[in-house]
KOLMAR-59115 format. One record per atom (N, C-alpha, C): residue in one letter; x, y, z. Coordinates in pm, whole numbers, padded with zeros to 5 digits, always signed. Layout:
BEGIN
AXYZ/...
This chain:
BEGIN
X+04187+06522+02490/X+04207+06429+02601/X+04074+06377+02656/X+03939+06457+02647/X+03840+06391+02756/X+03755+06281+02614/X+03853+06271+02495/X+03760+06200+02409/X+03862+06067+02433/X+03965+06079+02496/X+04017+05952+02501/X+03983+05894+02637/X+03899+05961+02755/X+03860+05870+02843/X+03758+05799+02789/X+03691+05797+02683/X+03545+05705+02679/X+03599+05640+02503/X+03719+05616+02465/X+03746+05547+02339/X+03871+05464+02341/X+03923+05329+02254/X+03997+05249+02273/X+03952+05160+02384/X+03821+05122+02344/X+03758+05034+02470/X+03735+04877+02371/X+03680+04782+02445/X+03611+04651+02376/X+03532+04612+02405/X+03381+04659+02369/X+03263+04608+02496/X+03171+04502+02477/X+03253+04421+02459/X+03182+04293+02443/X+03259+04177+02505/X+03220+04064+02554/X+03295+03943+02630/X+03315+03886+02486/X+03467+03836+02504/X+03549+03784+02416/X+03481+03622+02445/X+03492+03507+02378/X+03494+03381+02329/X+03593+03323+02378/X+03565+03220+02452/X+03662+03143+02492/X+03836+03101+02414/X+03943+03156+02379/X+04007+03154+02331/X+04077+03024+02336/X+04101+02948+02172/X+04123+02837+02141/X+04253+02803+02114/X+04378+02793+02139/X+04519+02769+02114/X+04549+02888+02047/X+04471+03045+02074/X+04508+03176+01986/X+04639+03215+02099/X+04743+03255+02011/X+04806+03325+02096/X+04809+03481+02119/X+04857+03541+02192/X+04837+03654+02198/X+05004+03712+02242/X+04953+03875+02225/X+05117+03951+02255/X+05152+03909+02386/X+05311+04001+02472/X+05314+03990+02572/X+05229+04084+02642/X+05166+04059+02759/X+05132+04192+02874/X+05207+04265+02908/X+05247+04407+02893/X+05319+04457+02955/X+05257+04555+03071/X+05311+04580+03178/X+05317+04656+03297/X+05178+04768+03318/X+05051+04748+03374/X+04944+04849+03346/X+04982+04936+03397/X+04945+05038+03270/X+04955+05205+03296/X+04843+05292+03353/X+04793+05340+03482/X+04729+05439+03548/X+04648+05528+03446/X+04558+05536+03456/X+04464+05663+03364/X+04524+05789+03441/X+04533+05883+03382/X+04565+05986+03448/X+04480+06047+03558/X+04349+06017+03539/X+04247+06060+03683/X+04283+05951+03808/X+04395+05888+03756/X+04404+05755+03875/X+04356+05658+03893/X+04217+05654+03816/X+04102+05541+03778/X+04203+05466+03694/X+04138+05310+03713/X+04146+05224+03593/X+04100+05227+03452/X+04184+05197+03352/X+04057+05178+03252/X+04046+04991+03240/X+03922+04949+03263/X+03901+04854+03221/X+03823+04814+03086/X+03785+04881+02964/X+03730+04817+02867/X+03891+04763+02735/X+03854+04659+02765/X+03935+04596+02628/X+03931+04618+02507/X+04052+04618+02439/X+04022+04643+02277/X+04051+04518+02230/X+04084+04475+02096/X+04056+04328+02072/X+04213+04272+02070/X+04226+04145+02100/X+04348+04083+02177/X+04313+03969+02145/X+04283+03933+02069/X+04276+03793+02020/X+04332+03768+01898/X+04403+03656+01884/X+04540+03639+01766/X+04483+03497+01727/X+04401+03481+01590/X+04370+03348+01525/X+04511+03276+01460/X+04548+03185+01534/X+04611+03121+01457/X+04658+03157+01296/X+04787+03192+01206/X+04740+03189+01075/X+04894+03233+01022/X+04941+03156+00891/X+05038+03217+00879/X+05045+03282+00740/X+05144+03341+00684/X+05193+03431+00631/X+05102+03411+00509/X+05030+03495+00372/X+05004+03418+00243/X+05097+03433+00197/X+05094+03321+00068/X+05186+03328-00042/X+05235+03474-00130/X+05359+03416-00121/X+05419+03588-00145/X+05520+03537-00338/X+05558+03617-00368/X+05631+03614-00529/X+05717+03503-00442/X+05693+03417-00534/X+05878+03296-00524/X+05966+03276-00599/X+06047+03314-00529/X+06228+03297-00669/X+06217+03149-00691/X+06259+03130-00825/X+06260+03036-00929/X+06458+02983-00941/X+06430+02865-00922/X+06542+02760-00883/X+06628+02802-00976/X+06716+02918-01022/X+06760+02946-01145/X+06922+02945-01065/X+06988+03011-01186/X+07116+03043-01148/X+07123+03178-01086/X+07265+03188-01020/X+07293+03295-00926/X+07241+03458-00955/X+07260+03469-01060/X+07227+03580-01187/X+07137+03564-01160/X+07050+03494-01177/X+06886+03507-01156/X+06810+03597-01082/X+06887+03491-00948/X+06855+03481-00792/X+06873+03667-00785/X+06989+03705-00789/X+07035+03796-00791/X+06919+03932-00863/X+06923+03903-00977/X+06815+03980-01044/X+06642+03982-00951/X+06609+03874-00899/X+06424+03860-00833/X+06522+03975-00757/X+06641+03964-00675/X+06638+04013-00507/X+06633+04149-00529/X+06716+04242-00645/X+06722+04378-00679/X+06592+04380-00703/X+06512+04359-00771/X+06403+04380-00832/X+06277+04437-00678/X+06328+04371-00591/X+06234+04312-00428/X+06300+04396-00326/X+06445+04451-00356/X+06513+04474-00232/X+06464+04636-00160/X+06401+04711-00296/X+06427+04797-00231/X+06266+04852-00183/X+06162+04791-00277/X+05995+04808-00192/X+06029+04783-00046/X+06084+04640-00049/X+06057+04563+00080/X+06199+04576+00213/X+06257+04693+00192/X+06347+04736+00283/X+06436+04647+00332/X+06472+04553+00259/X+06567+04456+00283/X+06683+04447+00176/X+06783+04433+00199/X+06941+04440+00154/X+06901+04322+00063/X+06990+04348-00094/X+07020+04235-00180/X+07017+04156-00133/X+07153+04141-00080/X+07211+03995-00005/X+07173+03941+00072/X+07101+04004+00146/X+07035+03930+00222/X+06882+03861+00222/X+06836+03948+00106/X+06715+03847+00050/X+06710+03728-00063/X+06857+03711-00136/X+06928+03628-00178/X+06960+03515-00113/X+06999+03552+00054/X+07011+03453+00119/X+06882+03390+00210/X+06798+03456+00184/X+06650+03401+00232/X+06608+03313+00160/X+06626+03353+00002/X+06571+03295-00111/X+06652+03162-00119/X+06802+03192-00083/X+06848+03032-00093/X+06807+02943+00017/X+06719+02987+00136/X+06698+02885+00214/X+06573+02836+00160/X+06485+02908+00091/X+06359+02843+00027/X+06350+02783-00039/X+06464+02794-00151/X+06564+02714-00254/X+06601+02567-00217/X+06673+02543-00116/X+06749+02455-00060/X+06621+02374+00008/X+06539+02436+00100/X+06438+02344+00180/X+06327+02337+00063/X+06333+02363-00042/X+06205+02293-00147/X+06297+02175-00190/X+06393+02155-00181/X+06428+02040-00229/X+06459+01911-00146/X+06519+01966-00018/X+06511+01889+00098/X+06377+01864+00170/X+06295+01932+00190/X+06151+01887+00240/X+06022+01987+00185/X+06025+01903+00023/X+05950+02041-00026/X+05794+02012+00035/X+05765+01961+00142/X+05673+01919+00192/X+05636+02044+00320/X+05733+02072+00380/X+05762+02167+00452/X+05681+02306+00403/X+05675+02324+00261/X+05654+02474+00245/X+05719+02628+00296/X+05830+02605+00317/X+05871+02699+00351/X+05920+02782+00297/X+05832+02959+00324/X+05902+03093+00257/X+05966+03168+00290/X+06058+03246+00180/X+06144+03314+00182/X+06084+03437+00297/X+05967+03463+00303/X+05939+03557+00373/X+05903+03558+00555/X+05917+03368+00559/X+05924+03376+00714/X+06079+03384+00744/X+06165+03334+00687/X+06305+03388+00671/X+06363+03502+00686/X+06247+03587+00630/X+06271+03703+00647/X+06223+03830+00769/X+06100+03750+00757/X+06090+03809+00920/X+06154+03746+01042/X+06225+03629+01036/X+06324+03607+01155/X+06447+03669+01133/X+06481+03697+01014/X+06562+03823+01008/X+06558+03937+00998/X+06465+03993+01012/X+06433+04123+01034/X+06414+04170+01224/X+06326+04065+01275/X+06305+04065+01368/X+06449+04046+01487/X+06522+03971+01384/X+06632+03924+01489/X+06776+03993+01461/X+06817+04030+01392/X+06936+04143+01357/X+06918+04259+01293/X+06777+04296+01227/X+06761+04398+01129/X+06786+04340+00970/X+06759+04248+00980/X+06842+04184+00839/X+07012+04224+00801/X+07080+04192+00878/X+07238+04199+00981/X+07271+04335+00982/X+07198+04395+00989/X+07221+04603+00988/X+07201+04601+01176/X+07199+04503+01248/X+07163+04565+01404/X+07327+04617+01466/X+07308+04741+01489/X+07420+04834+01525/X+07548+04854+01444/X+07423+04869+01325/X+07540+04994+01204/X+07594+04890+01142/X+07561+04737+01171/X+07652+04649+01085/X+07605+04602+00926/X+07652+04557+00862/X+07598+04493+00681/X+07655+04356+00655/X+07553+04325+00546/X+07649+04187+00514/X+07728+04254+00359/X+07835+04145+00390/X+07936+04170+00251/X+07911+04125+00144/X+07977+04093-00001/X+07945+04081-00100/X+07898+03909-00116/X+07962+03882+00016/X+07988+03702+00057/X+07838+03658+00160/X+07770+03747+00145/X+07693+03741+00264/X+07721+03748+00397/X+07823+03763+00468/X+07856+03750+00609/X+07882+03887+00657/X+07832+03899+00756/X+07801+04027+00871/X+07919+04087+00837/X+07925+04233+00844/X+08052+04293+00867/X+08079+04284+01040/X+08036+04286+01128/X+08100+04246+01264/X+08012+04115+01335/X+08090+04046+01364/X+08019+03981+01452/X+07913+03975+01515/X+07756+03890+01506/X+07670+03918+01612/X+07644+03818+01680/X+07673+03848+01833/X+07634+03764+01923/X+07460+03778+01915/X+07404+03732+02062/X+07309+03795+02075/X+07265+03922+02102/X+07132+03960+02056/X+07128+04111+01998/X+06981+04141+02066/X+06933+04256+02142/X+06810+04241+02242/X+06690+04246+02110/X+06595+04183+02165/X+06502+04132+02043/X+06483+04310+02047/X+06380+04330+01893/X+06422+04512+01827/X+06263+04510+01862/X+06247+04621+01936/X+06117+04689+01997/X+06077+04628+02069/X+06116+04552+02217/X+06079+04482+02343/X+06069+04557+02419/X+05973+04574+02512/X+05966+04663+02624/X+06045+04608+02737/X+06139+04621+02763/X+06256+04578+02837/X+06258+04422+02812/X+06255+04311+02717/X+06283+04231+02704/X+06411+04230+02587/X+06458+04117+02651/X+06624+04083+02572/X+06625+03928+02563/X+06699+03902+02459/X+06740+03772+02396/X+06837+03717+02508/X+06859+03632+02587/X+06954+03640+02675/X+07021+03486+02597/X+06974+03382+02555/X+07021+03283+02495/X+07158+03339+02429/X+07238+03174+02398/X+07393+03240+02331/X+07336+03218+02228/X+07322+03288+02084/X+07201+03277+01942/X+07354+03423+01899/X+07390+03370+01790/X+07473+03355+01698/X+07420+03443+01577/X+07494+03513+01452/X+07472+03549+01307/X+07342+03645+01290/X+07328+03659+01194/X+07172+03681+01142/X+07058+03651+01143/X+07029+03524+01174/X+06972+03497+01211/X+06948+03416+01319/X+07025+03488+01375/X+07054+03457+01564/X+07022+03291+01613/X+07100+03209+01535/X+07080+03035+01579/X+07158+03018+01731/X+07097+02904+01794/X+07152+02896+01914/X+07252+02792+01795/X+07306+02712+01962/X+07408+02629+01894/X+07343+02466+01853/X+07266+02439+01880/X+07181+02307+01828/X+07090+02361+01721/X+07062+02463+01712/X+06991+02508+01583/X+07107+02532+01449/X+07235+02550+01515/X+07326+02588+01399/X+07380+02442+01343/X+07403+02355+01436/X+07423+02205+01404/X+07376+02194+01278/X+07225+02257+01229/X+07180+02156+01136/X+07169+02249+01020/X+07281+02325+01005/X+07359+02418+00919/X+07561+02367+00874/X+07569+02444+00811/X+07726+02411+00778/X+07795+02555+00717/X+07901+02536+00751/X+07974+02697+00667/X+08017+02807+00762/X+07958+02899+00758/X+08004+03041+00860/X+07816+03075+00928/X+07780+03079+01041/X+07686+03124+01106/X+07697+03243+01102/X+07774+03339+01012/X+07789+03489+01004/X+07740+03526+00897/X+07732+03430+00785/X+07682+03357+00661/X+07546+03394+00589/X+07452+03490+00601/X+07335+03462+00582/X+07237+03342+00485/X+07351+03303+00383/X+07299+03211+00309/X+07290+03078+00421/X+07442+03031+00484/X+07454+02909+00509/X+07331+02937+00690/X+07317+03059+00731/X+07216+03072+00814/X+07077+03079+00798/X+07064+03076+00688/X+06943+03067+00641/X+06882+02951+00616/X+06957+02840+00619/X+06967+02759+00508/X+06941+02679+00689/X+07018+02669+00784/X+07002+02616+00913/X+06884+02625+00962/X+06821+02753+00957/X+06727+02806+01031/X+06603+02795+00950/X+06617+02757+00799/X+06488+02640+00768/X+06492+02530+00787/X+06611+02468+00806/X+06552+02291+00867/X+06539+02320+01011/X+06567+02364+01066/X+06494+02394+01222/X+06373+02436+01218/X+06301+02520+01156/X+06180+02541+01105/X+06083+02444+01030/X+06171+02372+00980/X+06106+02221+00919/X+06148+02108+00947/X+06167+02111+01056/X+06201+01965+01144/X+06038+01907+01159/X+06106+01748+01182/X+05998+01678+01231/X+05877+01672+01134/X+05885+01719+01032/X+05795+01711+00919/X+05683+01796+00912/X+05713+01945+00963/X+05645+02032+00934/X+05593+02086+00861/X+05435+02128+00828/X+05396+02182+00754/X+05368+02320+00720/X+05460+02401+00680/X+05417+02548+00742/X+05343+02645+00687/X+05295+02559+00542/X+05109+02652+00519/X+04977+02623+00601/X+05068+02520+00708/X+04913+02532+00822/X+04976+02646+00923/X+04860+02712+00943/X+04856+02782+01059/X+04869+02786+01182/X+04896+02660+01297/X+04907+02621+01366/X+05067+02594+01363/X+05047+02485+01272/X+05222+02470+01260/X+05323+02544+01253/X+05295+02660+01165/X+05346+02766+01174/X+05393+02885+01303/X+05281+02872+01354/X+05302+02925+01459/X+05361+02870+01570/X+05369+02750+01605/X+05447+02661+01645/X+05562+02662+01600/X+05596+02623+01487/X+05754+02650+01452/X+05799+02733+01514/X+05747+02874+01473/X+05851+02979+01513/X+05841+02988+01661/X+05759+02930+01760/X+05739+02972+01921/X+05879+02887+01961/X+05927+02733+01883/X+06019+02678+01917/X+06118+02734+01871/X+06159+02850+01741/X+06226+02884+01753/X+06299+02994+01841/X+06194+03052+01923/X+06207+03159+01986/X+06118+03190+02075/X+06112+03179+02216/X+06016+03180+02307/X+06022+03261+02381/X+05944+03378+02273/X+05885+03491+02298/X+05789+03550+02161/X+05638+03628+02301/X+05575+03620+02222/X+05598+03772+02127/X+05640+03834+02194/X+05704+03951+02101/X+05757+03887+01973/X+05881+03879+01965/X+05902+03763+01857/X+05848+03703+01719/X+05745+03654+01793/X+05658+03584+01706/X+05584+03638+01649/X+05533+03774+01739/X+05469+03850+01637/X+05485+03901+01545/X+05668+03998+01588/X+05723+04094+01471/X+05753+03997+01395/X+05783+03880+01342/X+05789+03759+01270/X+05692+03761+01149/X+05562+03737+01189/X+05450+03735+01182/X+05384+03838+01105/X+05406+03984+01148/X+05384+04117+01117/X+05471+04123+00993/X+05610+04115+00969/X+05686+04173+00909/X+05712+04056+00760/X+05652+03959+00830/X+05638+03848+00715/X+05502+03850+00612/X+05391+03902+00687/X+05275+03926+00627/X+05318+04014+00512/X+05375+04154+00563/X+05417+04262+00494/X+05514+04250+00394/X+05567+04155+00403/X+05673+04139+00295/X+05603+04051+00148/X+05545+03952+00170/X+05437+03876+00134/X+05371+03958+00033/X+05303+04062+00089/X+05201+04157-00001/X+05271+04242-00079/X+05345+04317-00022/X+05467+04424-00120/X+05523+04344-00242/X+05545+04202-00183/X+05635+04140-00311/X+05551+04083-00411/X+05445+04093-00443/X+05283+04076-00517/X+05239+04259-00587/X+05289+04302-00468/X+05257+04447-00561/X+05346+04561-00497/X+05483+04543-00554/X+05591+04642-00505/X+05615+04765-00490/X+05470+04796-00652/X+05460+04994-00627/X+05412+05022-00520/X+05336+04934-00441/X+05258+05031-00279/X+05370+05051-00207/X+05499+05027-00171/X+05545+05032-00113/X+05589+05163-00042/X+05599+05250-00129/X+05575+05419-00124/X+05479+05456-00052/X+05329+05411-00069/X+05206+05450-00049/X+05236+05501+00115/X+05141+05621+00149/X+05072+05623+00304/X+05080+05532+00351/X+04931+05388+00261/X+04965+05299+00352/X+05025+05214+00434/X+05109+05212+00383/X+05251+05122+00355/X+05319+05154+00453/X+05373+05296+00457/X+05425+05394+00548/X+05402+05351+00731/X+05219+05373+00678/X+05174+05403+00801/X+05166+05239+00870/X+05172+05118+00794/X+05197+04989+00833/X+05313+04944+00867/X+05427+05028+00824/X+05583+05001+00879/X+05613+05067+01036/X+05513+05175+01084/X+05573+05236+01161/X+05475+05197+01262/X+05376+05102+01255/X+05272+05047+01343/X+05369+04935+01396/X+05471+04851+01289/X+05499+04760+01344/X+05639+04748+01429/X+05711+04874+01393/X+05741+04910+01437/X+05747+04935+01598/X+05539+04966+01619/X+05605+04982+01775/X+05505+04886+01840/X+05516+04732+01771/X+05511+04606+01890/X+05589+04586+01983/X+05496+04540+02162/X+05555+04516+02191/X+05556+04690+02337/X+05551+04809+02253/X+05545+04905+02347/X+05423+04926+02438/X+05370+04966+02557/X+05284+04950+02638/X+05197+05036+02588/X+05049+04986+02609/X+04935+05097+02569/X+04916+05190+02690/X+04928+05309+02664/X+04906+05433+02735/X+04804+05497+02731/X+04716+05493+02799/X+04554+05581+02846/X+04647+05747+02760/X+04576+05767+02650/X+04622+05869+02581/X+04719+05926+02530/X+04826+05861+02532/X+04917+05824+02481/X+04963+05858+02340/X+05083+05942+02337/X+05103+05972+02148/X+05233+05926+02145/X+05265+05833+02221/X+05410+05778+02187/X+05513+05803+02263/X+05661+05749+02229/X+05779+05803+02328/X+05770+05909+02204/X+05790+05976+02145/X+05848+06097+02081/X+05765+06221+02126/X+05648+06191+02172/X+05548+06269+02240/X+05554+06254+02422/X+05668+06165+02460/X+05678+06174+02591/X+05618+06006+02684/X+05507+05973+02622/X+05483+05865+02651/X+05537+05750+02602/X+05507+05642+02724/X+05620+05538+02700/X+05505+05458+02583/X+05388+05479+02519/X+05334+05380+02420/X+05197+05494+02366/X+05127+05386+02308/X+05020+05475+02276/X+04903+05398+02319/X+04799+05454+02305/X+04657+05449+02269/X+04608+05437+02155/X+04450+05373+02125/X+04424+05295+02001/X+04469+05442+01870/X+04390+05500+01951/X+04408+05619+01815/X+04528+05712+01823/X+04568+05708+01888/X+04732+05763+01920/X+04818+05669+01831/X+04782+05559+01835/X+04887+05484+01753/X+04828+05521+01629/X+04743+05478+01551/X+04694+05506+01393/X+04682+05675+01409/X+04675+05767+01472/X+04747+05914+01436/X+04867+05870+01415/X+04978+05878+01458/X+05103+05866+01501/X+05147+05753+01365/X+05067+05665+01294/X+05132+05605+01191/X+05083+05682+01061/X+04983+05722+01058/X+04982+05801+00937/X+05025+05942+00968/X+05038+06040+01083/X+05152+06172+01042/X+05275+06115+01022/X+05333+05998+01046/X+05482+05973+00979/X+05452+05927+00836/X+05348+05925+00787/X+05346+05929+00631/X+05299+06024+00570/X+05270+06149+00652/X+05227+06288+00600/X+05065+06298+00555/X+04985+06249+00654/X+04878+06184+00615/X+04808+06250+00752/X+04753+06370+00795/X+04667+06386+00952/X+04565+06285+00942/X+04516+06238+01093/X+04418+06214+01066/X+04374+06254+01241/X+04240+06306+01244/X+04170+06382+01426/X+04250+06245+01479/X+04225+06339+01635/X+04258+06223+01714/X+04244+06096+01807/X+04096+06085+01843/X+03996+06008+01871/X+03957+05855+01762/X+03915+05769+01806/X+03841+05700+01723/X+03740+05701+01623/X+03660+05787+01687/X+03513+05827+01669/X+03562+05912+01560/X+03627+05988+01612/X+03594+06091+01506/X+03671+06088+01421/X+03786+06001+01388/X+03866+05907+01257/X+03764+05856+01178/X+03644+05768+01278/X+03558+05691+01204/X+03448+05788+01107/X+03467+05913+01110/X+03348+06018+01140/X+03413+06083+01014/X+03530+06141+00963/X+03647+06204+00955/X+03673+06154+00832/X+03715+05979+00811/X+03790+05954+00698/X+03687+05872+00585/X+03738+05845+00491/X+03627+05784+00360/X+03607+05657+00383/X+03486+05626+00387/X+03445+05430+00457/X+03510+05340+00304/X+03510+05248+00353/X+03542+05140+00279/X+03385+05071+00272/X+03355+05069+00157/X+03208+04995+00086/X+03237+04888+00220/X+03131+04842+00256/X+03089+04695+00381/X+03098+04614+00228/X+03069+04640+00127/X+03106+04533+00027/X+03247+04476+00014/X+03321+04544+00000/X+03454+04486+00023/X+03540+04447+00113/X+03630+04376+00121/X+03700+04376+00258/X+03825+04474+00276/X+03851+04490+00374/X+03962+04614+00447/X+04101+04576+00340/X+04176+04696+00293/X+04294+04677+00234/X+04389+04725+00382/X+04558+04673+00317/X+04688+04725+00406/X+04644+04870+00434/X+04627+04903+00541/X+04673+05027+00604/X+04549+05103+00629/X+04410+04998+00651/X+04306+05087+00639/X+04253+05073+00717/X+04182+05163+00815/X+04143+05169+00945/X+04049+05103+00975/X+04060+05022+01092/X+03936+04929+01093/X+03863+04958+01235/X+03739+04986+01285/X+03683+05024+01359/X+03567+04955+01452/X+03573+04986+01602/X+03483+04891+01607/X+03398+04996+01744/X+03233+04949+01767/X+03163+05039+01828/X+03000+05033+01754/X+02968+05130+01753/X+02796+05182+01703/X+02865+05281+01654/X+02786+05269+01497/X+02809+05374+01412/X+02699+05490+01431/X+02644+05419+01460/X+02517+05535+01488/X+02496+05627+01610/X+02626+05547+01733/X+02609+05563+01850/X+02783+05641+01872/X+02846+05540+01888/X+02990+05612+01954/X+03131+05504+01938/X+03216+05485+01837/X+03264+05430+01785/X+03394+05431+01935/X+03454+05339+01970/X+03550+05322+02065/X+03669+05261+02105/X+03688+05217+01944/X+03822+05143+01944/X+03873+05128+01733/X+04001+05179+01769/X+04007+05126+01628/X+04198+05085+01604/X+04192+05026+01516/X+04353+04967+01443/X+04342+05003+01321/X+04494+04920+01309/X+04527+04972+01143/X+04509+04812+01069/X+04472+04799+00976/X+04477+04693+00894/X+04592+04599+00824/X+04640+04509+00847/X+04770+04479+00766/X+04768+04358+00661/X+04615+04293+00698/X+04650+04194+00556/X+04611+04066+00633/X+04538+03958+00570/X+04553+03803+00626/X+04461+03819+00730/X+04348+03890+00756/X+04225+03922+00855/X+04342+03930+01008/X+04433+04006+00988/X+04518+04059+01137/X+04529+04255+01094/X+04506+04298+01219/X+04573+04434+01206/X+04651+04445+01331/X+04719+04625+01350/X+04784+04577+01425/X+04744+04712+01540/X+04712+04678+01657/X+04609+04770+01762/X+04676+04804+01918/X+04645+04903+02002/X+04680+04904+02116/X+04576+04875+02200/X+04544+04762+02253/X+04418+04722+02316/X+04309+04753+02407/X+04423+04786+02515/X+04378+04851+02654/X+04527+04880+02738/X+04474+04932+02875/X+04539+04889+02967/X+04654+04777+03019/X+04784+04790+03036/X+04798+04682+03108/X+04832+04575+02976/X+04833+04634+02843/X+04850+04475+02776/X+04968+04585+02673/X+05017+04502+02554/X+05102+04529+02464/X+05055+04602+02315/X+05113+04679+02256/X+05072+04689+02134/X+05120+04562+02054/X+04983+04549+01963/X+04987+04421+01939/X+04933+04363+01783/X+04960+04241+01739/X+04872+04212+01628/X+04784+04120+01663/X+04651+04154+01579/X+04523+04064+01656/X+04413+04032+01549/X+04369+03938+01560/X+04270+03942+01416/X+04116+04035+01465/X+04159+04052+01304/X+04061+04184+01310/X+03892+04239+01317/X+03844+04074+01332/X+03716+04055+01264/X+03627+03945+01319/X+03571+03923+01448/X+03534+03752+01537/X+03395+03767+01509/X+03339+03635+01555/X+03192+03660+01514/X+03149+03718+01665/X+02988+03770+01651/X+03004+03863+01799/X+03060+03976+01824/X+03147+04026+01744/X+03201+04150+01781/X+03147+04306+01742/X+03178+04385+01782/X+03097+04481+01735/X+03194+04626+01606/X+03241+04502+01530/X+03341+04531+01439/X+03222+04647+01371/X+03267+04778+01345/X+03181+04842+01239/X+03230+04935+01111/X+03337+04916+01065/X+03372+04907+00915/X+03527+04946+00918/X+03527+04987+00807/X+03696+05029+00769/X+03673+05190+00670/X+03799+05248+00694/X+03808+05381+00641/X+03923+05383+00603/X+03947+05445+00479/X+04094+05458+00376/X+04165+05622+00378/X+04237+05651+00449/X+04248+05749+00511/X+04317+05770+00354/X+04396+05698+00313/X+04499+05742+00190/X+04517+05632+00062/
C-alpha cells in the first residue's frame, strides 16, 4: 500500500488536446489518508480507428460460414453472429464500397451493445435472430450508466436507424446490414480516423461506448490476423482489461472482487494478468523492475506493459498495451478506466515489459 501512494501518477503537463476524445469521468475517489491524489496518468485518446483485420470474401453462404467457424472461436464471438457482421461488410462494399466498412466495427457495436445477442442468457438461432427479445439493454461495464433510448435487436438500432434496414431487427444479419448504412451515411469514410470516430459518437452518445467499440474492435482485428494468440496470457490479460472500462480508478484499488469499486494503474495490469495465471508485484516500479523489457528497438506487442517515469529514478504509472499505439490504463483520480494512446511527444513514456 505505501508504494501505491507515490505510483499511477503523470508528471508532466499534457498538450493542448486536439478533437482527442477521451473516457467518461467518473465520481473522484478519496485517497485513503483523505488527501487528494492529484498526479495524472495519461488520458489522452488520438483520434484512430480500428486496423485492417482478415476479410470474408464475397463467396457463397458455405463460404461465409466456413471464414466465421474458422474466427468464431479465437475471437469469442458466436458463428452466427459473425456471419452476420460479415454480411454487413458484404452488403456495404457493394453499396458504398467507398465507406470502408469492417466486419470488426460491427462487431464491436455488437459486442458492446448485447454481448453479441448473449445479453441475459439469450442466443441467436440458426436464422440469426435473438432467442428473446431485446429491448434496450444497460450499456455492459458502465459505472451506473444505462442506454435509456428505445434501441431495439443486437445491435440495439433506435427506430430511424432501423428505417434504413429491412426484415426482423431481431435479425443480426438484416441488423447488421442497417447499422452499416447508418455508419456510412452521408459518405463516410471509415479508414479515417476522425470519421470513424464520429460515426460511432452518432451512433451512440456515449463515451463509454465508443470506447468498448473501439477496444473490442482493435482486438478482434489482431486475433483475426493471428488466431493462435488467442489463448496466450496476453490475450487473456487484454480481454479482462477491457472488460473493466468505464469502472472508477481507485487510489489502490484491486478491483470489485477485491472489494473496491475499480482499480489503480497497477492494480488493474496485476488483476489482468492473475486472471491469466501470470503474477506479476504490485506496484509499477517494481513491474517495471520485475518483468523482461521489450528491446526500445521494437515497438510494444498486445498485452505488454507499457511504462512511464525515470528508469533510473522511480517509474509511476503504467498500462497494458492493446495494439494501434492505444493501451488500456487507470489514470488517476476522479477519471475512468480507460483507453488512451500510449506514446505523445513530451512524455515521459519509458519502455515496455512482456510479462508472458
Amino acid at each position: 500500500m505505501v508504494g501505491a501512494l507515490v505510483t499511477c501518477g503523470w508528471l508532466f503537463i499534457k498538450p493542448p488536446q486536439q478533437s482527442t476524445p477521451v473516457a467518461a469521468a467518473t465520481v473522484p475517489q478519496p485517497a485513503p489518508n483523505g488527501s487528494a491524489q492529484t498526479a495524472a496518468g495519461p488520458s489522452v485518446l488520438e483520434v484512430s480507428a480500428p486496423v485492417q483485420a482478415q476479410a470474408p470474401q464475397q463467396q457463397g453462404k458455405s463460404e461465409l460460414e466456413k471464414w466465421a467457424a474458422g474466427l468464431s472461436g479465437p475471437l469469442d464471438i458466436p458463428e452466427r453472429a459473425l456471419v452476420g457482421y460479415a454480411t454487413g461488410e458484404l452488403t456495404l462494399r457493394n453499396e458504398q464500397p467507398n465507406c470502408h466498412l469492417s466486419w470488426v466495427t460491427l462487431a464491436g457495436i455488437g459486442k458492446a451493445s448485447a454481448d453479441h445477442g448473449r445479453f441475459g442468457g439469450g442466443s441467436l438461432n440458426a436464422d440469426g435472430v435473438t432467442s428473446k427479445a431485446l429491448g434496450a439493454v444497460p450499456l455492459q461495464g458502465a459505472a451506473g450508466e444505462a442506454a435509456t433510448d428505445q434501441r431495439s435487436g443486437p445491435m440495439q438500432l433506435t427506430g430511424a436507424e432501423w428505417k434504413r434496414g429491412a426484415g426482423n431487427v431481431q435479425n443480426i444479419d438484416d441488423a447488421s446490414v442497417a447499422a452499416g448504412r447508418t455508419l456510412c451515411a452521408n459518405g463516410t469514410d471509415l479508414q479515417a480516423g476522425q470519421s470513424w470516430w464520429n460515426a460511432i459518437a452518432k451512433y451512440r452518445d456515449s463515451d463509454l461506448f465508443r470506447q468498448q467499440v473501439l477496444g473490442n474492435a482493435q482486438l478482434y482485428a489482431t486475433l483475426s490476423l493471428a488466431p493462435e494468440k488467442a489463448s496466450a496470457p496476453s490475450t487473456r490479460a487484454v480481454r479482462f482489461a477491457l472488460d473493466q472500462l468505464g469502472l472508477p480508478y481507485v487510489w489502490g484499488g484491486n478491483g470489485p472482487d477485491a472489494g473496491a469499486a475499480g482499480f489503480d494503474c497497477s492494480g488493474l495490469t496485476k488483476a489482468a494478468y492473475d486472471s491469466a495465471g501470470v503474477a506479476l508485484p504490485r506496484t509499477a516500479d517494481s513491474q517495471f523492475r520485475a518483468e523482461p523489457p521489450v528491446p526500445n528497438t521494437q515497438p510494444p506487442a498486445m498485452g505488454d506493459l507499457v511504462f512511464y517515469g525515470s528508469p533510473a529514478g522511480f517509474i509511476h504509472h503504467v498500462g497494458l498495451y492493446l495494439g494501434n499505439g492505444l493501451m488500456i490504463n487507470a489514470p488517476q483520480t476522479g477519471m475512468a478506466i480507460q483507453i488512451a494512446t500510449y506514446h505523445r511527444t513530451g512524455d515521459d513514456y519509458a519502455g515496455a515489459a512482456r510479462p508472458a
